[in-house]
Every structure is written in C-alpha cells, then in structure tokens.
ROKE-566476 format. One record per residue: z, y, x of N, C-alpha, C, O, CB in turn; residue in three letters. Coordinates in steps of 0.02 Angstrom, whole numbers, padded with zeros to 5 digits, always signed. Glycine has a CB too. Layout:
! ROKE-566476
ZYXZYXZYXZYXZYXALA/...
! end
This chain:
! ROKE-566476
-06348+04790+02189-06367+04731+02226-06367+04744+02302-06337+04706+02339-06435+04705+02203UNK/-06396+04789+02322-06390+04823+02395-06330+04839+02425-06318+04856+02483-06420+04882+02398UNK/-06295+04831+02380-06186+04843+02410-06194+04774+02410-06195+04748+02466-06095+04885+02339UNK/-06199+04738+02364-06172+04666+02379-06203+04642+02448-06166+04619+02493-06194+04611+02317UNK/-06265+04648+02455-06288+04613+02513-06261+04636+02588-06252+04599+02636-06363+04619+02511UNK/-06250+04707+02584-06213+04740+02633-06154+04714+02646-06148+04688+02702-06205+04801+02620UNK/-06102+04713+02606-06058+04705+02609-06041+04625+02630-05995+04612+02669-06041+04733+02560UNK/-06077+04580+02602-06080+04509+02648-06113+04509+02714-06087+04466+02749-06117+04453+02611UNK/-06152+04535+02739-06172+04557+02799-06140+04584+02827-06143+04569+02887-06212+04585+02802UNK/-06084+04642+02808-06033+04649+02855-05983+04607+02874-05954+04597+02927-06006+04692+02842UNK/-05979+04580+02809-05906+04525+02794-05922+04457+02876-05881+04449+02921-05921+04463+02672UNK/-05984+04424+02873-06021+04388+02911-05997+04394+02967-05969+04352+03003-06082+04400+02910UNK/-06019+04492+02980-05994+04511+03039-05943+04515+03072-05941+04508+03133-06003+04545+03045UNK/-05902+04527+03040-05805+04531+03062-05805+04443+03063-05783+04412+03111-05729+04580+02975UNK/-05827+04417+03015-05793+04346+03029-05799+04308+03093-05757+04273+03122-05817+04300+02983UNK/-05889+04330+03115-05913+04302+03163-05881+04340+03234-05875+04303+03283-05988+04302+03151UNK/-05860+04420+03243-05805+04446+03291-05741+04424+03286-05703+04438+03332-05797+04513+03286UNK/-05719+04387+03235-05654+04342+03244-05658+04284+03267-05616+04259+03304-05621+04329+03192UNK/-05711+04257+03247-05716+04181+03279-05700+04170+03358-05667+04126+03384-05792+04154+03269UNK/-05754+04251+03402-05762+04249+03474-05713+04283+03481-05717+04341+03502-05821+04271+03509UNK/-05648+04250+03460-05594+04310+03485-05562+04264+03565-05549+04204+03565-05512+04328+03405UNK/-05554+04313+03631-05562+04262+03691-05485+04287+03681-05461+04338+03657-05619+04274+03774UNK/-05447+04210+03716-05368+04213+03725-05335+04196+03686-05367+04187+03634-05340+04263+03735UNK/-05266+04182+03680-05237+04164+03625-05180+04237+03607-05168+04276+03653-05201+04083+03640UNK/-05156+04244+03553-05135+04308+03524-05061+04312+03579-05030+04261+03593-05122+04304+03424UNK/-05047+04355+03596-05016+04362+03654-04947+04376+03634-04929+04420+03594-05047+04413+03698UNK/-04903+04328+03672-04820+04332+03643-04787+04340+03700-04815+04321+03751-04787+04263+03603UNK/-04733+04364+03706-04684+04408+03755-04651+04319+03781-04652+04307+03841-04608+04485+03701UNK/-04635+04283+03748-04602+04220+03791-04666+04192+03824-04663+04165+03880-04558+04155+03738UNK/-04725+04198+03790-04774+04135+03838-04804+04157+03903-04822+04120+03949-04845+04109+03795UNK/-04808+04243+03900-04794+04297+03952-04765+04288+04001-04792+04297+04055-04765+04342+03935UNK/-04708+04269+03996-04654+04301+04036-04643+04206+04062-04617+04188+04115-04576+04358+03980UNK/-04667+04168+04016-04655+04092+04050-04730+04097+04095-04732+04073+04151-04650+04012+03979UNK/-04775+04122+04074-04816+04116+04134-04830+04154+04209-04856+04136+04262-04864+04120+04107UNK/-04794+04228+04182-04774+04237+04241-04723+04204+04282-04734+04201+04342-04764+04287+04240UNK/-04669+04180+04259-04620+04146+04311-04651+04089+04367-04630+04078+04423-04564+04107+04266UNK/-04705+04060+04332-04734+04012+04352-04787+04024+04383-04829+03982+04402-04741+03977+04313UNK/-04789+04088+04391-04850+04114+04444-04925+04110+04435-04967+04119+04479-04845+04078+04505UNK/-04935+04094+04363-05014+04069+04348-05044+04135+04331-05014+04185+04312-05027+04009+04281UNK/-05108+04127+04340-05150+04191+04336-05182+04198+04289-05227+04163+04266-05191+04201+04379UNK/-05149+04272+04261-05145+04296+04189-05203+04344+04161-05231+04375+04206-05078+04334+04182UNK/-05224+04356+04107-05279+04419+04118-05230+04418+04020-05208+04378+03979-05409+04399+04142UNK/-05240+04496+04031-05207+04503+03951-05265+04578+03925-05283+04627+03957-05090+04531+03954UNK/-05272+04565+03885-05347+04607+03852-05319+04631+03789-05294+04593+03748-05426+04551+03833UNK/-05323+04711+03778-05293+04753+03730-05346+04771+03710-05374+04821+03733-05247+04803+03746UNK/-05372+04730+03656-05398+04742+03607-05386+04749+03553-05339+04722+03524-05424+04722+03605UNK/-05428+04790+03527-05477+04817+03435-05505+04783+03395-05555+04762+03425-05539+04860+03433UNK/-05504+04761+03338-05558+04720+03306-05609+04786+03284-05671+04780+03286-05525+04666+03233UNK/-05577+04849+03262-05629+04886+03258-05666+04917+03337-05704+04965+03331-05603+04941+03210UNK/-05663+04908+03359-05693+04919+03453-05757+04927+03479-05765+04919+03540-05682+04859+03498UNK/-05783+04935+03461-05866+04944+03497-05870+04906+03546-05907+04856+03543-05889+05014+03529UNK/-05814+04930+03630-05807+04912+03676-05792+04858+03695-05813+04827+03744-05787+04937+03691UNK/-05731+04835+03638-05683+04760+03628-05736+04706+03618-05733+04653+03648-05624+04758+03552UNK/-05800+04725+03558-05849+04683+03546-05888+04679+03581-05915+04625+03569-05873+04686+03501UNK/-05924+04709+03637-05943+04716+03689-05925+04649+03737-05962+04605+03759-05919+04778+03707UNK/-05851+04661+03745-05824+04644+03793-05819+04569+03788-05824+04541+03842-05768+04679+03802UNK/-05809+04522+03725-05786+04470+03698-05835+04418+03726-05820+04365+03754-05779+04477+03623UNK/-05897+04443+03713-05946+04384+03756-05938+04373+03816-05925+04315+03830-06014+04394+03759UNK/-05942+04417+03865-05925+04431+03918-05873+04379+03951-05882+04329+03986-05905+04493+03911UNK/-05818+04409+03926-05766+04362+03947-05765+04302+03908-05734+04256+03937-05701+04391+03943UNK/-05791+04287+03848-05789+04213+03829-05837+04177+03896-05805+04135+03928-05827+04198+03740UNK/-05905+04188+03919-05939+04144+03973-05903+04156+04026-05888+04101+04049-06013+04156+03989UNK/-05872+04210+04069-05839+04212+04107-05779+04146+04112-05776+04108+04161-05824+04274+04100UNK/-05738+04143+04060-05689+04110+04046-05704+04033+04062-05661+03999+04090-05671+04126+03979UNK/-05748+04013+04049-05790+03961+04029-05825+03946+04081-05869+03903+04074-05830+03973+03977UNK/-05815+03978+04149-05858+03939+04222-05793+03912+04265-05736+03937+04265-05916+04009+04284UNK/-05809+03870+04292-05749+03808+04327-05719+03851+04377-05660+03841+04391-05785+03726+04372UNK/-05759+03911+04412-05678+03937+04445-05638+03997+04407-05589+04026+04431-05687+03969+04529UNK/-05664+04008+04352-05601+04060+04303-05572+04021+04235-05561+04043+04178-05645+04144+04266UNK/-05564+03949+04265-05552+03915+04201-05481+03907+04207-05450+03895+04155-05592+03847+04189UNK/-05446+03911+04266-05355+03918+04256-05337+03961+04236-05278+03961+04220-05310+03919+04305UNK/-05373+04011+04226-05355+04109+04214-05324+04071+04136-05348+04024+04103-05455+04196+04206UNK/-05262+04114+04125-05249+04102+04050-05251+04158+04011-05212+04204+04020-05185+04073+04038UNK/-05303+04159+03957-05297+04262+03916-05254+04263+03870-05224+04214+03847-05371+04303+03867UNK/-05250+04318+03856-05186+04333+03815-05240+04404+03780-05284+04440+03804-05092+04355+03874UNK/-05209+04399+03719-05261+04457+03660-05186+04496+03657-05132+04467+03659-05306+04417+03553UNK/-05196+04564+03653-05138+04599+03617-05184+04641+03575-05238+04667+03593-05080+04643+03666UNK/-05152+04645+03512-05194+04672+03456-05159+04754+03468-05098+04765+03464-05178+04627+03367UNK/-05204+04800+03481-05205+04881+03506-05160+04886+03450-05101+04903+03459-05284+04937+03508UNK/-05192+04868+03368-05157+04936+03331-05094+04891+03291-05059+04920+03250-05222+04988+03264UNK/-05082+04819+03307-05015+04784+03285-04960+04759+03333-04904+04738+03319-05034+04725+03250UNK/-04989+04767+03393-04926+04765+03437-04915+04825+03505-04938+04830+03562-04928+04688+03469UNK/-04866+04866+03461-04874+04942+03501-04832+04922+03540-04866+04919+03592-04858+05019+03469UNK/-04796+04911+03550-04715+04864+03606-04762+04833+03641-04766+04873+03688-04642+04791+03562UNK/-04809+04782+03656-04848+04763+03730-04895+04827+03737-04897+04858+03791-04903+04678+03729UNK/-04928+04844+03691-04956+04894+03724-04948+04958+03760-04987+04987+03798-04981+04902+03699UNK/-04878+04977+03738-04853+05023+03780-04804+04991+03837-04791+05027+03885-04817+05073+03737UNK/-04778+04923+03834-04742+04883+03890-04817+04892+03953-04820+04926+04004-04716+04780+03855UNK/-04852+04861+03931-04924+04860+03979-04952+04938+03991-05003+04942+04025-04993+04812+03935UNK/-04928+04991+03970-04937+05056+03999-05012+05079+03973-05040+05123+04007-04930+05051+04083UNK/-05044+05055+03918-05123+05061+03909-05129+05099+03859-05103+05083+03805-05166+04998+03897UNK/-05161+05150+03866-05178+05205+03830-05234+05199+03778-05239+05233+03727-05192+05253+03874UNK/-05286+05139+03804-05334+05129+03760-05332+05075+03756-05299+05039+03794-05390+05149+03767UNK/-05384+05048+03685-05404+04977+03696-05465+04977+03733-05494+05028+03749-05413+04937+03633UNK/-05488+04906+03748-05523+04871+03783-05510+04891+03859-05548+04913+03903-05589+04877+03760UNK/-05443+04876+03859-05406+04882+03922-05401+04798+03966-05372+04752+03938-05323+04916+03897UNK/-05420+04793+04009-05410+04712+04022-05356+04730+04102-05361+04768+04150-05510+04656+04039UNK/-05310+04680+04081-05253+04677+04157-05256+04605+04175-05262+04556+04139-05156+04700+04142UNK/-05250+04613+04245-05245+04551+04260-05181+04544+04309-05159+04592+04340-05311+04528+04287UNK/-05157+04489+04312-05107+04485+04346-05102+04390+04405-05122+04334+04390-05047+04501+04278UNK/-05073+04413+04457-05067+04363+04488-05002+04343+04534-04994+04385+04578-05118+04366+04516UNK/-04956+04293+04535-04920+04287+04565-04864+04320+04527-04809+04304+04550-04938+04303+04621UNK/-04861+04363+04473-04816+04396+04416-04812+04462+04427-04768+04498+04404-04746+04370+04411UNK/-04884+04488+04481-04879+04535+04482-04944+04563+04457-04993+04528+04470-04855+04548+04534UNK/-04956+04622+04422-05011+04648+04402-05056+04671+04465-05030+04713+04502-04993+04700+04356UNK/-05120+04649+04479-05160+04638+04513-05239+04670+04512-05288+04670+04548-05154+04584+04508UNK/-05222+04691+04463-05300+04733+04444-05302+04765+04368-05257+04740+04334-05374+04672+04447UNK/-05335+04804+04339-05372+04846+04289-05434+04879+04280-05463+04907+04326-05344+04884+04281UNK/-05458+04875+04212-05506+04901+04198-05492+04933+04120-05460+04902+04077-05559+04851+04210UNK/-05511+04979+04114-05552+05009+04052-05586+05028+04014-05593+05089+04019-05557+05023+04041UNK/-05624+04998+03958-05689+05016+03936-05747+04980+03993-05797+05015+04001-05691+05103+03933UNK/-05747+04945+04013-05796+04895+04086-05824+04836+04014-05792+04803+03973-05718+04833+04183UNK/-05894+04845+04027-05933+04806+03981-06000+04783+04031-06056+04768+04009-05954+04856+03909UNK/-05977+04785+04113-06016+04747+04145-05986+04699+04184-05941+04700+04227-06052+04780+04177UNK/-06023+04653+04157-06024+04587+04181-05990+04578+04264-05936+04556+04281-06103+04565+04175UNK/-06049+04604+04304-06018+04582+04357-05951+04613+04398-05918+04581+04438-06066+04578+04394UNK/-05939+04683+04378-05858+04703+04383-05817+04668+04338-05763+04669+04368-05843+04779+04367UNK/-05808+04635+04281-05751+04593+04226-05766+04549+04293-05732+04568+04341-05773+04557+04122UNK/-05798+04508+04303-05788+04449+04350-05750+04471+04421-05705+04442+04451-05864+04416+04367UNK/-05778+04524+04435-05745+04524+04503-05649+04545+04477-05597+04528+04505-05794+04600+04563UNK/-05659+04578+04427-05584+04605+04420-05532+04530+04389-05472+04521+04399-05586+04684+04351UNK/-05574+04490+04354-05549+04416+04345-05518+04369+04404-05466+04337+04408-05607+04380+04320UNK/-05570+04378+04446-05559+04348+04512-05515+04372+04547-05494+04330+04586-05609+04347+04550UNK/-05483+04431+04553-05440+04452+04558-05362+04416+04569-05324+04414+04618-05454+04482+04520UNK/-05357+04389+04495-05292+04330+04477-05301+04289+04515-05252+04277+04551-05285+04291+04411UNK/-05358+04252+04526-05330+04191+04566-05309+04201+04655-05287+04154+04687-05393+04131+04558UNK/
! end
C-alpha cells in the first residue's frame, strides 16, 4: 500500500512539472522565423529530470508573465531528446537559458535559480 501511495505522489509530481513547462517545445523553423524577424528570443535547455530545470520553471513562468517580458518568446529544448539544438546552441548542460536579440545571441546563464539575475539576463532580449 505504501508503493501505491508513493508512486501516485510521484506520478502527481511529474504531472504537475509538466503542466509548468515555460515556452513552447522548440523547433528549428519557428527559430530561425523568429530570428529573421528580430524578436526577442530566450530558449531554455531543459531536463524534466533537473533539480535546477524545476527550480527554474517558476521563476521564469512569473517572470514571463510581467508586461515588460511579455514579447520575450521561450522556446524549451528537451536536453536529453534534442541533441542537434543542443549542441547547435553549444550547451553543455541543462538548465542552460540563452537569450537572444536582434538574431543575435545576447546573453547566458547556467544553473541561475535567482530570480533577480534570470530577469536581468531576460531583459537582456529586449
């Protein structure tokens, strides 16, 4: 009985770290159409298994969510299913966040699970 309850308690848990997943799953055309167009990008190489990634997800969901980082567009690249952006983006780890502005990459962080550096490195893009 103590596996079962565990095991829905974890289950809970992953579901509820998928729900706050910030960005939309990140594709090489919607990329590359938003850089042409100069909009300011933040692309986040994350883990679902992550410590740091889960950390990080709140963070940038309220960040995301205040009226001057609300043009920022995110982009998720999944660390351990898309090795082609993650090695295109040069990132050695997850919970890597890039940001980019004008189509050019503009800032980085790694493993940053404070608040007020993600913002300043957000702000960055625009």
């Amino acid at each position: 009985m103590f596996r079962f309850i565990r095991s829905l308690l974890l289950l809970s848990l992953l579901a509820a770290g998928q729900a706050q997943a910030v960005g939309q799953a990140f594709d090489q055309a919607a990329f590359d159409a938003l850089q042409q167009q100069g909009k300011p990008i933040l692309v986040a190489i994350h883990a679902d298994w992550c410590p740091t990634c889960k950390a990080q997800e709140p963070i940038l969901s309220e960040l995301l969510k205040t009226p001057e980082l609300r043009g920022l567009t995110a982009l998720r690249v999944d660390f351990d299913k898309q090795k082609d952006a993650v090695r295109a983006f040069k990132a050695q780890y997850q919970s890597t966040l890039i940001v980019f502005k004008g189509g050019k990459e503009v800032g980085r962080s790694t493993g940053d699970t404070r608040k007020d550096s993600i913002a300043a490195l957000l702000k960055k893009a625009l």
